[in-house]
C-alpha positions in Angstrom: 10.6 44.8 -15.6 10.1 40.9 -14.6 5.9 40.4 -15.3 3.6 39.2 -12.9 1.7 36.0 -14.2 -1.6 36.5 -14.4 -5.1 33.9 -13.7 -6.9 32.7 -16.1 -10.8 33.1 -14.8 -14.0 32.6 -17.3 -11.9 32.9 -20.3 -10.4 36.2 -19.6 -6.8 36.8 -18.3 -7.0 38.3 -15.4 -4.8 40.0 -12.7 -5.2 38.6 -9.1 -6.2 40.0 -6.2 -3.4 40.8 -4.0 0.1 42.9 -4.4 2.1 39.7 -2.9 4.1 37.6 -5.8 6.9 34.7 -5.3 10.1 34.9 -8.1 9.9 32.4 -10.4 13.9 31.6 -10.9 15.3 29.8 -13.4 17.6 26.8 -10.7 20.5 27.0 -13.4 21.3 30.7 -13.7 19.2 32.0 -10.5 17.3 35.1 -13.3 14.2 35.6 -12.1 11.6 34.4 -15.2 8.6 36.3 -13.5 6.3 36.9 -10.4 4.2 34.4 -9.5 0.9 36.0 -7.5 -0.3 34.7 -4.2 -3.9 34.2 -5.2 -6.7 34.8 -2.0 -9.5 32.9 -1.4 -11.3 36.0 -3.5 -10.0 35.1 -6.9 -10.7 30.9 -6.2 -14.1 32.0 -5.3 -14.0 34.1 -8.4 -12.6 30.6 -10.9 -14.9 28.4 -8.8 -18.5 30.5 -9.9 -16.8 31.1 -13.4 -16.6 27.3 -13.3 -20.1 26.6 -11.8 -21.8 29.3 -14.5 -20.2 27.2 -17.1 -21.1 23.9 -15.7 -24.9 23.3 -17.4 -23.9 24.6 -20.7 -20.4 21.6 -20.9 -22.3 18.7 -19.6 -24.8 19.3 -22.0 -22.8 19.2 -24.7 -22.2 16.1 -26.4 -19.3 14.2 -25.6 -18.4 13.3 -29.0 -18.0 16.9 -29.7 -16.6 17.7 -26.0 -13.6 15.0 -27.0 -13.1 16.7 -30.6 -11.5 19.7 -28.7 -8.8 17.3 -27.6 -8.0 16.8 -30.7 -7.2 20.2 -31.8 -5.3 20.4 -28.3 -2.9 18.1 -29.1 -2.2 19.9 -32.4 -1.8 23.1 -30.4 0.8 21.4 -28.1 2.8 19.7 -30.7 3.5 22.8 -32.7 4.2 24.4 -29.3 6.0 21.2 -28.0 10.0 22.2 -27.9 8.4 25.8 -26.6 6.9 23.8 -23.5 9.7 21.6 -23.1 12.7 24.5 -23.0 10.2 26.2 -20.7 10.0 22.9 -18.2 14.0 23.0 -18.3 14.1 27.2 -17.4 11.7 26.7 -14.6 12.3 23.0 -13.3 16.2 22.7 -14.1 15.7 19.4 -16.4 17.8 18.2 -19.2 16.1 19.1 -22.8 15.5 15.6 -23.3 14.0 14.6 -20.2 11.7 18.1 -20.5 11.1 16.5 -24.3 10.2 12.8 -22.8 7.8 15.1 -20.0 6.1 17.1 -22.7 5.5 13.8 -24.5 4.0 11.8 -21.3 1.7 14.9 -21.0 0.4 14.7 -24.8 -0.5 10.8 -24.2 -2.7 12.0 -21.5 -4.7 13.9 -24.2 -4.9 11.1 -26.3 -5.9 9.1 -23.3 -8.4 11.5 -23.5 -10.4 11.5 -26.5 -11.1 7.5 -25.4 -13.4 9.0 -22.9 -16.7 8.7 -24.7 -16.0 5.2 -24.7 -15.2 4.8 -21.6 -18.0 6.5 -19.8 -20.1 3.7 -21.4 -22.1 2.0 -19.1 -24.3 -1.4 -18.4 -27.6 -2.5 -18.0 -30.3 -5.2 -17.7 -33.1 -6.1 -19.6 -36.2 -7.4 -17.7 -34.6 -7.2 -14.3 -38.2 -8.0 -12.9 -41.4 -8.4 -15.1 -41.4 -5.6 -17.7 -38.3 -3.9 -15.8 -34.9 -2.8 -16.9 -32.6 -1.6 -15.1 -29.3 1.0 -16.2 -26.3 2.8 -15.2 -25.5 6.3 -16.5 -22.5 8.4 -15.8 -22.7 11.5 -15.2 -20.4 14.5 -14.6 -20.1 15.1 -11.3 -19.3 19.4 -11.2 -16.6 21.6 -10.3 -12.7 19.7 -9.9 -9.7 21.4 -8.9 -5.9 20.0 -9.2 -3.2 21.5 -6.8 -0.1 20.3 -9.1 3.8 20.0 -8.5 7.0 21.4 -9.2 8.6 18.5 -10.3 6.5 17.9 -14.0 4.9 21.4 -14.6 3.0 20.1 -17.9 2.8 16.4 -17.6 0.9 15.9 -14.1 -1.5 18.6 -14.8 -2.5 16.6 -18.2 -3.0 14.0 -15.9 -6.4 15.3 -14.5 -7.6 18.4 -16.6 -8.3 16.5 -20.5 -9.9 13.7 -18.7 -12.4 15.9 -16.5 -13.5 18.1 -18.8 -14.2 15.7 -21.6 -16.4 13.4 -18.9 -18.1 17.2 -18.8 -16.6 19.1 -15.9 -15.2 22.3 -15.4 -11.9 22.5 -14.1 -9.4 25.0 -11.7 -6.0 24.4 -12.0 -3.5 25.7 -9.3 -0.3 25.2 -10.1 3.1 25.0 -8.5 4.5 28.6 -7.7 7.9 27.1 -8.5 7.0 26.7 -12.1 3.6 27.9 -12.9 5.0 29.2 -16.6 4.7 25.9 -18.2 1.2 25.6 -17.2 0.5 29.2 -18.3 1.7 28.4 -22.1 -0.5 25.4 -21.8 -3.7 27.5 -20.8 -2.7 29.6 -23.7 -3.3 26.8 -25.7 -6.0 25.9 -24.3 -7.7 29.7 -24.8 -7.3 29.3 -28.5 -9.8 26.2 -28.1 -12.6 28.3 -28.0 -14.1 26.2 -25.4 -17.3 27.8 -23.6 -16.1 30.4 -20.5 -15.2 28.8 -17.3 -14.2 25.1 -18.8 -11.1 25.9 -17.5 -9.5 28.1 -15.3 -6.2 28.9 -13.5 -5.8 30.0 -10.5 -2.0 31.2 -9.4 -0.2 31.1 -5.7 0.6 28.9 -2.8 -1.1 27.7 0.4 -3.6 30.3 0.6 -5.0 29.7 -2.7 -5.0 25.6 -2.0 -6.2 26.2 1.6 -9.2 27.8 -0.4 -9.9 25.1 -2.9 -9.9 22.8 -0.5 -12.7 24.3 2.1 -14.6 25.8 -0.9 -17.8 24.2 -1.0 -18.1 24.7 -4.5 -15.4 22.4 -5.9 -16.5 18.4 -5.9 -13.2 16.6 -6.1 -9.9 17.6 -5.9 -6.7 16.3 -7.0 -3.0 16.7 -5.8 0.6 15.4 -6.3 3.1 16.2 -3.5 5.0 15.5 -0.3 3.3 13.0 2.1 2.5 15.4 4.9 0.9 17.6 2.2 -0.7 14.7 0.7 -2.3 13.8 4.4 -3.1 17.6 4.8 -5.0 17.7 1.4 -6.6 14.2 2.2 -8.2 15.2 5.5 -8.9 19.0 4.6 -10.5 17.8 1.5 -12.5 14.6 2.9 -13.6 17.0 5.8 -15.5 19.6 3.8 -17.1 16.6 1.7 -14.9 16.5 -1.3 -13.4 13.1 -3.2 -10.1 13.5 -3.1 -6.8 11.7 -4.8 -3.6 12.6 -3.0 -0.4 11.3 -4.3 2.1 11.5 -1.8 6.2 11.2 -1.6 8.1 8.0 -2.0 11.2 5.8 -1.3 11.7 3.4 -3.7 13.7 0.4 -4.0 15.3 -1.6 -6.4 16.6 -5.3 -5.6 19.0 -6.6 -7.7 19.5 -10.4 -8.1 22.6 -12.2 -8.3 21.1 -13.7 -11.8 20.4 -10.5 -13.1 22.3 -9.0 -16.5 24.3 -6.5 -14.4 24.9 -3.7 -17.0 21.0 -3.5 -18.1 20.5 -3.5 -14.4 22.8 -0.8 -13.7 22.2 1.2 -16.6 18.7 1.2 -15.3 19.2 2.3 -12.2 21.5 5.3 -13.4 18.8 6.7 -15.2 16.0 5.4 -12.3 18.2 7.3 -9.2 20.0 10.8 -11.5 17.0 11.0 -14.1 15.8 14.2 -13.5 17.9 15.3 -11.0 16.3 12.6 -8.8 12.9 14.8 -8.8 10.3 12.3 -9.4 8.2 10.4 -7.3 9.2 7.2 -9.1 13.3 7.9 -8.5 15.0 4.8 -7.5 16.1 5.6 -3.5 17.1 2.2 -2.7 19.3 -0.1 -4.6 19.6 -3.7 -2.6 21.9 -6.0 -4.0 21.5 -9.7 -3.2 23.9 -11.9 -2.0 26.9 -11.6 -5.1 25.3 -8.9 -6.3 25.7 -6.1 -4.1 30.2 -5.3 -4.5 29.4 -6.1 -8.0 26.5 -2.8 -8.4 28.3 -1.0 -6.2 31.6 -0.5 -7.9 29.9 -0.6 -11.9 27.2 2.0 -9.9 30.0 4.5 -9.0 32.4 3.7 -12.3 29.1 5.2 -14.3 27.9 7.7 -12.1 31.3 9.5 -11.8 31.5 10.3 -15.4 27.9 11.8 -15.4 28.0 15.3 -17.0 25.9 17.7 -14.8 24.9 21.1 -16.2 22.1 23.3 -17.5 19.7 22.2 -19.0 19.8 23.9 -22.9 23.0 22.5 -23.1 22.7 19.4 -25.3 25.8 17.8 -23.5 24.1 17.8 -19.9 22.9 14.2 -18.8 21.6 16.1 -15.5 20.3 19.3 -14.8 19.7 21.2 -11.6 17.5 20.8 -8.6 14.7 23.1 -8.2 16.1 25.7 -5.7 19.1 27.1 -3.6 17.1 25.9 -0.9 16.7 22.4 -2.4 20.2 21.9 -2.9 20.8 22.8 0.3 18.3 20.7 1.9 19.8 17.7 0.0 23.4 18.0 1.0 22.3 18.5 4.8 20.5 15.0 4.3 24.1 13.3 2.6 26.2 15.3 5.7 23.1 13.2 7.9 23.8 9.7 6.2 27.7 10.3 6.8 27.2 11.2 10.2 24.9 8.0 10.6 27.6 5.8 9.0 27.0 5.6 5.6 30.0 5.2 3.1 30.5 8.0 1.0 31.1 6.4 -2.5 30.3 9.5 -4.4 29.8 13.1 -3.1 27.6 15.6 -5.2 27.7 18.4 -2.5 29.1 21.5 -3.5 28.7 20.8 -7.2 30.0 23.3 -9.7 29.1 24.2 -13.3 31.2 26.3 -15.0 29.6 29.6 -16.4 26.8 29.0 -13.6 27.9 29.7 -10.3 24.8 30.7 -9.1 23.3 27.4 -10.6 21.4 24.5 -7.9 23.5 21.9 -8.7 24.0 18.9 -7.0 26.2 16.0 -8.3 24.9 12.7 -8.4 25.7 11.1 -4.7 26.2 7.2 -3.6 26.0 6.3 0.0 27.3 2.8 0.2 26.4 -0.2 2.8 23.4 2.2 4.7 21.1 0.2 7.1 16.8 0.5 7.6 17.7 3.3 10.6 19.0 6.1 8.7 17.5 9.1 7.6 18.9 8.7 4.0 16.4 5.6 4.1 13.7 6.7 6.3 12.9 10.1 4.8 12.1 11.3 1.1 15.5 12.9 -0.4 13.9 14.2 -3.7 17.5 14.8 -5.0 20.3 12.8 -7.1 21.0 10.5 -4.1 21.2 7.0 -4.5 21.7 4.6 -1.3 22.9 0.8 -1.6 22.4 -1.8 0.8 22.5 -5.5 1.2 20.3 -8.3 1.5 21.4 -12.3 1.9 18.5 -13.2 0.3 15.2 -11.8 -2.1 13.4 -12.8 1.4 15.1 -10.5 2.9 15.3 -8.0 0.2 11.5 -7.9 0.2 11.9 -7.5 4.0 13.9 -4.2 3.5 11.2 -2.6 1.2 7.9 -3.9 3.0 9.1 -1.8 5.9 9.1 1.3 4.5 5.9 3.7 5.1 6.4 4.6 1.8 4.7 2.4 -1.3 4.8 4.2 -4.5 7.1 2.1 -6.7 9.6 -1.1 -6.3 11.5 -3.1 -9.0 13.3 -5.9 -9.2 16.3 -6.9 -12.1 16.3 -11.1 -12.0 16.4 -13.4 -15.2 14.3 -15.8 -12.9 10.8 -15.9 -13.4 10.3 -17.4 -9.9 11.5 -14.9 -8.5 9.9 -11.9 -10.3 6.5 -13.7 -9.2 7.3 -13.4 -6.0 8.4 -10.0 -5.9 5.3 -8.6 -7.5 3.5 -10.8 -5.5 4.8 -9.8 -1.6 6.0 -6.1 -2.6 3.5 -3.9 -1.2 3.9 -1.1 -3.5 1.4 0.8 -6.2 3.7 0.1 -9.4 6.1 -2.6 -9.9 8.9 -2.9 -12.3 9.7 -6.3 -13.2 13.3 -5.5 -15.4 12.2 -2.0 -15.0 13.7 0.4 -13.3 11.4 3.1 -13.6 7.8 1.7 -13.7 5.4 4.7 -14.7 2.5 3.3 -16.1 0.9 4.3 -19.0 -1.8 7.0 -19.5 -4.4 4.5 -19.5 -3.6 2.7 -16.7 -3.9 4.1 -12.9 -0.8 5.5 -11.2 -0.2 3.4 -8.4 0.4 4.5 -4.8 -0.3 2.5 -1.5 0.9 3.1 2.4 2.0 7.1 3.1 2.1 7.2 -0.7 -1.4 8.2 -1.9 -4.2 9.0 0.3 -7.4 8.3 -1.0 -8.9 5.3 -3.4 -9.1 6.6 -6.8 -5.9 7.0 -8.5 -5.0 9.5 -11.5 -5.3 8.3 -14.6 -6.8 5.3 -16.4 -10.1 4.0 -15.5 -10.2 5.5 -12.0 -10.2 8.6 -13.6 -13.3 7.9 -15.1 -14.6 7.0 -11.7 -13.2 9.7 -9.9 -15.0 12.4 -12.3 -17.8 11.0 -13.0 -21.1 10.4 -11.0 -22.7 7.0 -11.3 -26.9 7.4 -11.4 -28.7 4.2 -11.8 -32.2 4.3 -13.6 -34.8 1.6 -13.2 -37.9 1.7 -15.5 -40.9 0.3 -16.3 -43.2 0.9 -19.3 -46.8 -0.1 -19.2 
């Protein structure tokens, strides 16, 4: 008998109120790992007054002693850590390494974390007027909610949930259906905390349980990572019932390469930028642009490397990439290469119809290269989310900023260049949220905001750093006199 996950409401596991469930599959080997409940509106209503009755009690608590619990967290999830990361790879499809590297991201969120009571400090003003001084307090602001991914199961959700609750929230978290087990083990964790009933809850399911934390009036803020026309959705929804909201949305990002650049550090970079992960991650190269010279010269070192990738699952040590999410995944990916042919694309390197030996059944899709593809196609227009990497040339860096400017998309752009002139001037024109200067994956640190700008992120508080601070916290400002 496959189990049916179950919510975790007011510190009590608890089933959820409906008889519909969605397979959990593991990508490699298609076994379904367990049924994941389509939570109702009832059981978010259910999380959301768990949440509210445990509101007065948290944010009265000290913070010093609210930030100790993270502390005993991140012991929890490093004795549990190669538990959570060989769960990421059955449920997402990564490598065991890049699960490891996800798990690890997460944990520097908690430590991120515990800085909180500093960085709720606030300012003030002696004698403002005659006798008057005038403060700012922060304060927590109530009930958050975060509407999470497939694509990094414990890392994005570590993101929001630490941070909220140590500025003295209580918190929902709904995860994806895809891979909701990760975030189970993690709340698991979290029960052992002891932390009052209703810090934290999880809620299980799909669109009906997000349509619901969405419109609830209940919830003060949410936060999401997804697809852009989700992210839009969530924005509006959200901003319509009166809610703060931070949307990160889908991306298409671009690499320029310079004709100055060290060529093998730059393509070595963008192997593990484009097929890292399967090519699941919103910072996943897209776009590689070689300059002037520099385009044959990526294109044929680009395909020489990527050829001799060895795809397979997961648990396998030898595997340098894993699966894509789903059947449906793969097969939305290889409709998009059969598009960029069809368009004109050069097929350098086909991934479709991938096989792994011992898993048939498995999502795999090889890593792809569509050569000389132009600003019109759909393989540059629209978000792939796969191992597809598409090349195209620019005369010039002028040019090359050109290319990427145009995209509706601005999550990430980097540039590979020994000339310092010229990485000014790309981090200066590229409109994009994060910028890799000799980077080719730019994910900024837990204490620093993740970036996002155009279709990208809807909203104007980003996850992590000090807009998290902002984002959870209320700002009250007191002005006194004593007489």
């Amino acid at each position: 008998m496959v189990r049916t996950l179950k919510n975790y409401i007011g510190g009590q596991w608890v089933d959820a109120d409906t008889s519909e469930s969605i397979a959990v599959c593991n990508p490699a080997t298609n076994e379904v790992l367990a049924q994941c409940p389509e939570s109702t509106a009832s059981d978010v209503d259910c999380a959301v007054k768990a949440a509210q009755d445990a509101f007065e009690e948290w944010r009265s608590t000290p913070v010093m002693s609210r930030a100790q619990y993270m502390y005993r967290f991140k012991t929890l999830l490093e004795e549990r850590f190669e538990d959570l990361a060989k769960m990421v790879v059955m449920e997402n499809g990564k490598t065991i390494d890049e699960a490891r590297g996800e798990v690890r991201r997460g944990i520097e969120s908690i430590d991120f974390a515990t800085g909180v009571p500093f960085m709720m400090r606030s300012d003030g003003l002696e004698d403002v007027s005659s006798g008057i001084d005038e403060t700012t307090l922060r304060q927590p602001a109530g009930v958050f909610a975060a509407i999470t991914p497939f694509h990094f199961p414990m890392m994005v959700p570590m993101w929001f949930l630490p941070t909220a609750i140590v500025c003295g929230n209580t918190f929902i978290m709904k995860p994806s259906p895809q891979t909701p087990i990760t975030t189970e083990l993690v709340f698991e964790l979290l029960a052992e905390l002891d932390l009052p009933e209703g810090v934290v809850n999880l809620v299980h399911g799909g669109i009906t349980a997000s349509k619901a934390i969405m419109e609830h009036p209940g919830i003060t803020g949410v936060s999401f990572v997804g697809s852009s026309p989700v992210a839009k959705i969530v924005y509006e929804t959200c901003t319509k019932h009166g809610k703060r909201v931070q949307a990160q949305g889908g991306a298409k990002n671009y690499i320029a390469v310079m004709p100055d650049a060290n060529m093998e550090a730059s393509v070595k970079n963008i192997m593990g930028a484009a097929f890292g992960c399967a090519g699941q991650r919103c910072l996943a190269a897209a776009v590689a642009v070689g300059v002037g010279d520099a385009y044959d010269a990526m294109k044929a070192e680009l395909v020489t490397y990527a050829k001799n990738l060895r795809v397979g699952y997961g648990l396998d040590g030898k595997s340098q990439m894993g699966t894509v999410i789903s059947q449906d995944a793969k097969a939305r990916i290889e409709r998009m290469i059969t598009r960029g042919v069809e368009q004109g694309a050069e097929l350098m390197l086909d991934g479709r119809g991938a096989q792994v030996e011992g898993y048939g059944e498995g999502a795999f899709v090889g890593p792809t290269i569509l050569a000389d593809v132009t600003p019109d196609m759909t393989v540059v227009t629209d978000e792939i989310f796969g191992p597809v990497l598409s090349l195209m040339r620019a005369d010039s860096l002028d040019e090359a900023v050109t290319l990427i400017n145009q995209s509706r998309y601005g999550n990430a752009a980097s540039i590979f260049t020994s000339n310092g002139k010229h990485a000014r001037e790309f981090k200066y024109r590229v409109k994009a949220g994060n910028i890799g200067i000799n980077i080719g994956v730019a994910a900024p640190s837990a204490s620093f905001p993740f970036g996002g700008q155009k279709e990208s992120f809807y909203g104007d508080l980003h996850g992590q750093g000090s807009d998290s601070i902002e984002f959870y916290t209320e700002r009250k400002i007191v002005i006194e006199r004593w007489t």
